[in-house]
C-alpha positions in Angstrom: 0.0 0.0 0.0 1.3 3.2 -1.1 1.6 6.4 1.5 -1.2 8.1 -1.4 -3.5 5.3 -0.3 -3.0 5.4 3.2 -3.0 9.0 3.2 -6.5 8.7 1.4 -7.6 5.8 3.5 -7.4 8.1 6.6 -9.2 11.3 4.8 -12.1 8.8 4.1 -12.3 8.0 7.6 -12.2 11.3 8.7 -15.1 12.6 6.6 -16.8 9.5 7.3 -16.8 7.9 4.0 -17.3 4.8 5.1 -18.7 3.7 1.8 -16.0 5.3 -0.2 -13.5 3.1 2.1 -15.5 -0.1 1.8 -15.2 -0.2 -2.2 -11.6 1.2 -2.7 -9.9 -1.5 -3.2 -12.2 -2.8 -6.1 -12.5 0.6 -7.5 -8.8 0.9 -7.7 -8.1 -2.0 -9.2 -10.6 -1.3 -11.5 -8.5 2.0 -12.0 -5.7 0.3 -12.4 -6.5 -1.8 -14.9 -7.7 0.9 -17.1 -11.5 0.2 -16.4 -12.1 3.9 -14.9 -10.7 7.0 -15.5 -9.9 9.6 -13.3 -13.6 11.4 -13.0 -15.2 8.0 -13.8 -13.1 7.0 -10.1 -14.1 9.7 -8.6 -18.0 9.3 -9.9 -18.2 5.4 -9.0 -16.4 6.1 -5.5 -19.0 9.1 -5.0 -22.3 6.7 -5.8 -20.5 4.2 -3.6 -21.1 6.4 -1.1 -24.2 7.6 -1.8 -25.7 4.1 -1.9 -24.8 3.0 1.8 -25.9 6.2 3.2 -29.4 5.7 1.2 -29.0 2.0 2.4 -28.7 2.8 6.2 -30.9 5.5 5.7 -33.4 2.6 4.5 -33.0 0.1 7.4 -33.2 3.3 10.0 -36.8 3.6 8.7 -37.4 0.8 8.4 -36.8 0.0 12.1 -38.7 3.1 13.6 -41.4 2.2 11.3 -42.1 -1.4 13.9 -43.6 -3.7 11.3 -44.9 -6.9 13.4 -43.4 -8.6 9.9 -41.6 -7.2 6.6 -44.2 -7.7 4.3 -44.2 -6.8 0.6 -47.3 -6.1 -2.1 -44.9 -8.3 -4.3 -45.4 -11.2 -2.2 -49.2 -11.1 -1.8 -51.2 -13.6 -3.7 -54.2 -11.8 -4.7 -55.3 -15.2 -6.4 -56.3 -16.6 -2.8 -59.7 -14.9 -3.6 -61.2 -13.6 -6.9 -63.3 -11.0 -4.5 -60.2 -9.1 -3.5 -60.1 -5.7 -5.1 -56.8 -6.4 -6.7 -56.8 -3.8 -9.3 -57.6 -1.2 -6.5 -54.7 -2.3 -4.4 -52.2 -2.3 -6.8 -53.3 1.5 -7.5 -52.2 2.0 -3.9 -49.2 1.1 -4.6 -48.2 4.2 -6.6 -48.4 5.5 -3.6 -50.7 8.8 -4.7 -52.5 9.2 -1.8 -49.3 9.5 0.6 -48.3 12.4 -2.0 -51.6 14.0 -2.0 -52.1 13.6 2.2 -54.6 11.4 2.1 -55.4 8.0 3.7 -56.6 4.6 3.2 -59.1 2.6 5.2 -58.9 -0.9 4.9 -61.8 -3.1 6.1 -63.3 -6.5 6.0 -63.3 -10.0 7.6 -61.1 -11.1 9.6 -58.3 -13.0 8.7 -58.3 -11.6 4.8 -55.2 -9.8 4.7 -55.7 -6.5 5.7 -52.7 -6.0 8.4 -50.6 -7.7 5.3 -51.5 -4.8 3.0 -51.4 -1.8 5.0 -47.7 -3.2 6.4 -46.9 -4.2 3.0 -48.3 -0.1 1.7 -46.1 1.0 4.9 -43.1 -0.9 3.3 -43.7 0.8 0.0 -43.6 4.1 1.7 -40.6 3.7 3.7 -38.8 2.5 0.6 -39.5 5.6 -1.4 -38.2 7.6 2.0 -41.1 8.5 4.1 -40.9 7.6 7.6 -43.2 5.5 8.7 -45.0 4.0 12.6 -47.2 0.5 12.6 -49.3 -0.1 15.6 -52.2 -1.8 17.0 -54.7 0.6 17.5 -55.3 -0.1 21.4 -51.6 0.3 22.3 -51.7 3.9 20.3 -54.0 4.2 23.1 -52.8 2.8 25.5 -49.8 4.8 25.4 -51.2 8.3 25.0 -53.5 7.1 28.5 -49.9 6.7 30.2 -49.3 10.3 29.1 -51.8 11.7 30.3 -51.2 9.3 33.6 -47.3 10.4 33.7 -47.8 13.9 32.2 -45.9 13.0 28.9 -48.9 13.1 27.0 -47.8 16.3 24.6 -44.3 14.4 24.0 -45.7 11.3 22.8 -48.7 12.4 20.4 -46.0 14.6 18.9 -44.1 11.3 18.3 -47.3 9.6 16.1 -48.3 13.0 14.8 -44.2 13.4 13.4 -44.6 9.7 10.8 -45.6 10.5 7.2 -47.6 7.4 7.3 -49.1 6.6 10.6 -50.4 3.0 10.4 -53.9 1.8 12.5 -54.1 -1.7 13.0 -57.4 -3.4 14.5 -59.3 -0.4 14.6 -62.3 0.3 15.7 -62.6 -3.5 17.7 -64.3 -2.2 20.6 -66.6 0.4 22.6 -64.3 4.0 23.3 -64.1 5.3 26.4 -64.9 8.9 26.5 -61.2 9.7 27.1 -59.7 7.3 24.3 -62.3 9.6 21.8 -60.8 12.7 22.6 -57.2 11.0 22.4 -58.2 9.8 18.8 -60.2 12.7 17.5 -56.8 14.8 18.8 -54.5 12.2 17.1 -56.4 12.3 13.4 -56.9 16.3 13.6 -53.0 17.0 14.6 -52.2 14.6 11.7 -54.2 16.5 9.2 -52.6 16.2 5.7 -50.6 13.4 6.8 -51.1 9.7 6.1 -53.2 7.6 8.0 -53.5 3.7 6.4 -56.7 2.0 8.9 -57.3 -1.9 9.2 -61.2 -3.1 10.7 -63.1 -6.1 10.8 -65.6 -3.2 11.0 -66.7 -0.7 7.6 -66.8 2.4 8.6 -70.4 2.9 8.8 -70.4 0.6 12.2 -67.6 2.7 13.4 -70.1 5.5 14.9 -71.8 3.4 17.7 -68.3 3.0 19.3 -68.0 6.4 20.3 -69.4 7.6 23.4 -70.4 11.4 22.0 -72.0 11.4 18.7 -70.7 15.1 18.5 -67.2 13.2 18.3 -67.8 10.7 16.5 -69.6 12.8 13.6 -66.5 15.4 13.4 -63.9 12.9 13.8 -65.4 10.0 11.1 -66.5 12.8 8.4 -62.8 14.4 8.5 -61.5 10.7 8.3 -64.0 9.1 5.7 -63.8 12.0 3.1 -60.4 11.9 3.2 -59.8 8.2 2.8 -59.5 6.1 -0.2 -61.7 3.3 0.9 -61.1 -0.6 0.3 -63.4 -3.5 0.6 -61.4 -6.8 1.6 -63.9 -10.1 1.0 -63.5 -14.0 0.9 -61.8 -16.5 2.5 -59.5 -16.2 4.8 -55.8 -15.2 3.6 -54.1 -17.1 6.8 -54.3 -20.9 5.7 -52.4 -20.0 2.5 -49.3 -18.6 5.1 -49.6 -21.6 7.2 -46.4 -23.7 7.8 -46.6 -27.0 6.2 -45.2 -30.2 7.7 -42.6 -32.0 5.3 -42.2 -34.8 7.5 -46.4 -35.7 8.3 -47.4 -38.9 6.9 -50.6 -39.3 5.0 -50.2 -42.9 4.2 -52.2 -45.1 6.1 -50.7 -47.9 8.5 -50.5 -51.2 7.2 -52.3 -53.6 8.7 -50.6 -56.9 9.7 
């Protein structure tokens, strides 16, 4: 190794080029052997770098964003029932609505992949750079009851109002209390213009009985609904087609001797 390369090896540490260091070797050889010139060196060694910051950038989001799995809209078989609105999901995909502030509701049966396709929108999202929060709908509020217990309450709303895509799973499963209303209706207005993606068993027509205070339920629903892209999930149940099988179960019957 010459003093030039170690000289550059420690400048690239310094500015911490980390991808620039990881790929010098290759890229000077490639140099060396007359594949690159100087500014085609400099270019490649540049994207290098651009490419692992993007790439931790990626998996940072991709952690904050608390997917219970990595899911993809690649990956989903829309064939497992010709009721799915296939077309309509794949639309979702381009990812207009997250441009335009707007949301999606997602509802249906249980058990037809809805917590597969809002994770697997989420995914698409982070990907193209937004950041991104999944959680079940009770521990959301759950955990802005323990601010209000502990006086953090301000602190962590700001932390689901701050996601570009703020993902409800399982809502609307159960009766409100009067205080998880107003932590809801405060959660959707703050996020105004920002991405909410909503999974229910229930459409949102059924979701008005759950609120204690129609006067809540009216202002909250009607700024949620008409701003929603809304998507009807039917059939059979999605699960059995992810289900594990068993290589080694025998379906040959016993002989009997």
């Amino acid at each position: 190794m010459s003093v030039m390369d170690t000289a550059l090896r420690e400048s690239l540490k310094v500015l911490r080029l980390s991808g620039m260091l990881e790929t010098l070797d290759a890229r000077l050889l490639q140099a060396h052997g007359g594949e690159l010139v100087h500014l085609d060196f400099l270019q490649v060694l540049c994207q290098d770098e651009i490419t692992r910051r993007e790439t931790v950038a990626f998996e940072r989001r991709l952690k904050r964003a608390k997917f219970e799995q990595q899911v993809t809209l690649e990956e989903f078989d829309f064939t497992a029932s010709s009721k799915l609105p296939a077309a309509q999901i794949r639309d979702l995909g381009a990812l207009r609505w997250l441009h335009a502030g707007e949301s999606v509701i997602l509802f249906g049966p249980v058990g037809v992949g809805k917590t597969h396709i809002a994770q697997a929108l989420g995914h698409l999202a982070v990907r193209q750079g937004a950041g991104v929060r999944f959680a079940k709908t009770s521990r959301i509020l759950a955990e802005l009851a323990g601010g209000h217990a502990d006086r953090t309450w301000d602190r962590r709303i700001r932390e689901l109002i701050r996601p570009d895509v703020l993902i409800l799973d399982d809502f609307a499963m159960r009766q409100l209390s009067a205080a998880q209303a107003d932590d809801l209706y405060e959660l959707v207005s703050e996020r105004q213009c920002r991405s909410l993606i909503i999974a229910s068993n229930r459409a949102p027509s059924d979701w008005y009985p759950l609120f204690p205070t129609p006067v809540v339920a009216e202002s909250l629903l009607d700024r949620l609904i008409n701003t929603s892209h809304q998507v009807i999930m039917n059939g059979p149940s999605y699960r059995p087609n992810k289900r594990p099988k068993n290589p080694t179960a025998k379906t040959d019957k016993p002989k009997i001797t």
